[in-house]
N, C-alpha and C positions, 0 to 999 in steps of 0.2 A: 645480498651480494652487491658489491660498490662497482659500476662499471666505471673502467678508464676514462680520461677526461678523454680523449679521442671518440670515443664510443659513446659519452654525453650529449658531445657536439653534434656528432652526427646523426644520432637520435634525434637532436631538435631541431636537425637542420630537416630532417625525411618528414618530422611530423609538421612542424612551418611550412614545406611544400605541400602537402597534402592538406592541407587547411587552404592556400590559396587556389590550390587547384581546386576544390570541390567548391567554395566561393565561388568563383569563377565559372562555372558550370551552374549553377544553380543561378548566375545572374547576379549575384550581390554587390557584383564590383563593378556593375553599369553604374554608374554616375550621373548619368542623364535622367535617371529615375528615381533617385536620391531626392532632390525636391518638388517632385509631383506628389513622391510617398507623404512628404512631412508636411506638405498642403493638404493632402486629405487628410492626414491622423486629427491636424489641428482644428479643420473645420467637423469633423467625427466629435470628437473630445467634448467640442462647444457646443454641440448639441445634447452633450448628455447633462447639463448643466443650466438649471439649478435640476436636482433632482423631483420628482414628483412623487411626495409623499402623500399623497393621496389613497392610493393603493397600498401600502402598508398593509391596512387590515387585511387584502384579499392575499398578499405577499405573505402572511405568518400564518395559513393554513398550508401554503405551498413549503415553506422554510419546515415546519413542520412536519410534514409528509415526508421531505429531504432528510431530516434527520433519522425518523422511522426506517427511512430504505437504507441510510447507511449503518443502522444501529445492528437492526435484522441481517441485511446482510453478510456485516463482519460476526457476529455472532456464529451465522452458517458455515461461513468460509472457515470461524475458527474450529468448530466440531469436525467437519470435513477432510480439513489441513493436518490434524495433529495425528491422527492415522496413519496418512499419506507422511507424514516427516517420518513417524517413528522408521515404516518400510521404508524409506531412504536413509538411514542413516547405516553407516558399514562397519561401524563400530558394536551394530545389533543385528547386522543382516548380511547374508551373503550377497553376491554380486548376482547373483542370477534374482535376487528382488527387487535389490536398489534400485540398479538399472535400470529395469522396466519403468520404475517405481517414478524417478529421477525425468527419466524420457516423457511419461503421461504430467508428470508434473512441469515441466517444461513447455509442451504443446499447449497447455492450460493458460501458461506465462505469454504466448507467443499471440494470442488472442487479446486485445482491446477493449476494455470494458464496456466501453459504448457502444462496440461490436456485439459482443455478450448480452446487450440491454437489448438491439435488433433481436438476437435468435431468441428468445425468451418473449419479446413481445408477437412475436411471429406463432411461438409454439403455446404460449400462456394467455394471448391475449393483451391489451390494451392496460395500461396500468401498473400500481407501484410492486404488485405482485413478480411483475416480471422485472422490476428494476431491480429490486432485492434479489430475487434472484441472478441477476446478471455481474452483480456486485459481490456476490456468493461466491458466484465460480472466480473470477479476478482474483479477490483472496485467498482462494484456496492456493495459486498459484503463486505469489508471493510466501505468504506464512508457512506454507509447509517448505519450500527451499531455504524461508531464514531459519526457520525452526529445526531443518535436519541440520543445516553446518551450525546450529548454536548445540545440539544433540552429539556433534562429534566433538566438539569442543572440552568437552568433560571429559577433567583426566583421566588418560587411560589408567594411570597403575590404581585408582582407584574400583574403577572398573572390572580389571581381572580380580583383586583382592575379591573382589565381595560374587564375581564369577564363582572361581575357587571354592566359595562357602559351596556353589552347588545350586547357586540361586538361577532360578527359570529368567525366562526375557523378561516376563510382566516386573516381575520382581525387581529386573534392574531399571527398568522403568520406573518403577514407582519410589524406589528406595534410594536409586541415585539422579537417574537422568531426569525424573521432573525434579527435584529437590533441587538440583546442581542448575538446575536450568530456568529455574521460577523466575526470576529478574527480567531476565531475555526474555519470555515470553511474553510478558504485561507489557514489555516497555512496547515491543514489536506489535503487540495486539492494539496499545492505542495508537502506535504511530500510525499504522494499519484505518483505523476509526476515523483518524483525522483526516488521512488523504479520501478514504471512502466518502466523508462526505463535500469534497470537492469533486470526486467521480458521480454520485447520485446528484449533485445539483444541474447536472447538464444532461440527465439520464432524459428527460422530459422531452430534451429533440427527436428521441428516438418512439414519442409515446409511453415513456416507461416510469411517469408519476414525477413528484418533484416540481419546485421552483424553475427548474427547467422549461418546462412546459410552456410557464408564463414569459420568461425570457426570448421562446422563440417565437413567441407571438408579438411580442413590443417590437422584436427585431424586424417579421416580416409587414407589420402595421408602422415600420418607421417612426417608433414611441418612444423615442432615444433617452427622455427624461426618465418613462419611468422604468426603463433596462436601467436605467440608472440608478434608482430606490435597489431594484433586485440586484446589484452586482455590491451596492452597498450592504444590503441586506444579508447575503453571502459573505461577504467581507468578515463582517462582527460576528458573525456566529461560528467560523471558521477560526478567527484569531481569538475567539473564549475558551474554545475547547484546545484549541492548541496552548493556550495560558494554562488550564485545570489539566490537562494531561499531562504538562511539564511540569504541574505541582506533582502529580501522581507519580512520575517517573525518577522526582527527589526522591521523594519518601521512598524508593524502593531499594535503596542501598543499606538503606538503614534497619530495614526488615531483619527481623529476630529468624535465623536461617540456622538450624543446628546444623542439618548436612554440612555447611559452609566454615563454621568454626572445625569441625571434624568430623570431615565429609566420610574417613574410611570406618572410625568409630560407630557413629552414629549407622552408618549403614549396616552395618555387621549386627549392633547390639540390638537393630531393630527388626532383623532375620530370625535372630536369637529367641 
């Protein structure tokens, strides 16, 4: 629906006020502390420079342990999540599921991974155990909400068709809604990978394993060079796999998908 030019303006004029208003509250439009901020950023900055690669080597046991918690992790959150989507999805479940289903999966969402990495280090112990786990729950929270509205997204008239046949829930589970849905899934699962392990590299503030760990030690030892090596370190291993994921997420268009050339076909003939 196209709102009136009137109904634009004013639109932008309500959300323009409310952005200077909330600026304005939070301080942002004091002036006066406009260049104290960008004196210290400047002399911050300078200190993290040249980097100290030195620690490198102690840095790539930590890099590596970050990757393990986010690998584990998202692995969990995915086994977790995809139960939790199916029960939300209302295209396979009454409202008296979803709901519920929607609400726990929300309050899941509403929780901060680093939050998450506390209660697990509290109830688990000290270590990467509880970081994977923390990064577990987070995903569940994300992936099963994309995954149930990528789950409703599948067309319906395909859906009753192969209902119709007589076919159980699993059955349209299996035959259409993962079929119809495979793309979304990977693409979401590694997007999912890649943010996890910028959430696991900071899990370590909390004791929860990780590059983290070393990070808050440079920080509270005012070691600025070699926070510097670790942020760099995070940096390239973050923008690798976000490089190899977005090779992975070409190639997934091109995926040989029978469902997809003849999604009510194929589903039927595969009942049959």
């Amino acid at each position: 629906m196209t709102l009136p030019p009137w109904s634009a303006r004013g639109l932008g004029v309500l959300v323009a006020g409310l952005a200077l208003l909330s600026m304005w509250s939070i301080d942002l439009l004091d002036l006066s502390r406009v260049w104290p901020a960008a004196s210290n950023l400047a002399e911050f900055a300078g200190s993290l420079i040249p980097p100290d690669l030195d620690v490198v080597p102690t840095l790539l046991d930590g890099m590596l342990e970050t990757l393990r918690i986010a690998f584990v992790g998202t692995l969990l959150g995915l086994v977790i999540s995809l139960p939790l989507a199916f029960l939300g999805t209302r295209t396979l479940f009454s409202p008296v599921i979803t709901t519920p289903t929607r609400l726990f999966v929300g309050a899941i969402r509403t929780v901060p991974s680093l939050l998450w990495g506390i209660v697990f280090v509290v109830a688990y112990g000290l270590g990467p155990a509880a970081g994977a786990l923390g990064v577990a729950l987070y995903t569940v929270g994300y992936l099963a909400k994309l995954y149930y509205e990528s789950f409703e997204g599948v067309d319906p008239e395909v859906m009753e068709a192969v209902r119709s046949t007589g076919a159980s829930r699993p059955q349209l589970v299996r035959y259409v809604v993962l079929p119809e849905s495979a793309n979304a899934i990977m693409s979401q699962l590694l997007f999912m990978f890649e943010y996890n392990i910028r959430a696991s590299a900071i899990m370590g503030f909390v004791g929860a394993g990780g590059i983290g760990f070393y990070m808050l030690g440079y920080l509270q030892l005012l070691q600025y060079e070699k926070l510097m090596t670790a942020l760099l370190m995070t940096f390239t291993v973050v923008m690798a796999v976000d490089y190899l994921s977005a090779r992975v997420r070409a190639i997934l268009p091109g995926m040989e998908r029978p469902a997809k050339r003849a999604p009510l076909t194929a589903a039927i003939t595969t009942l049959r």
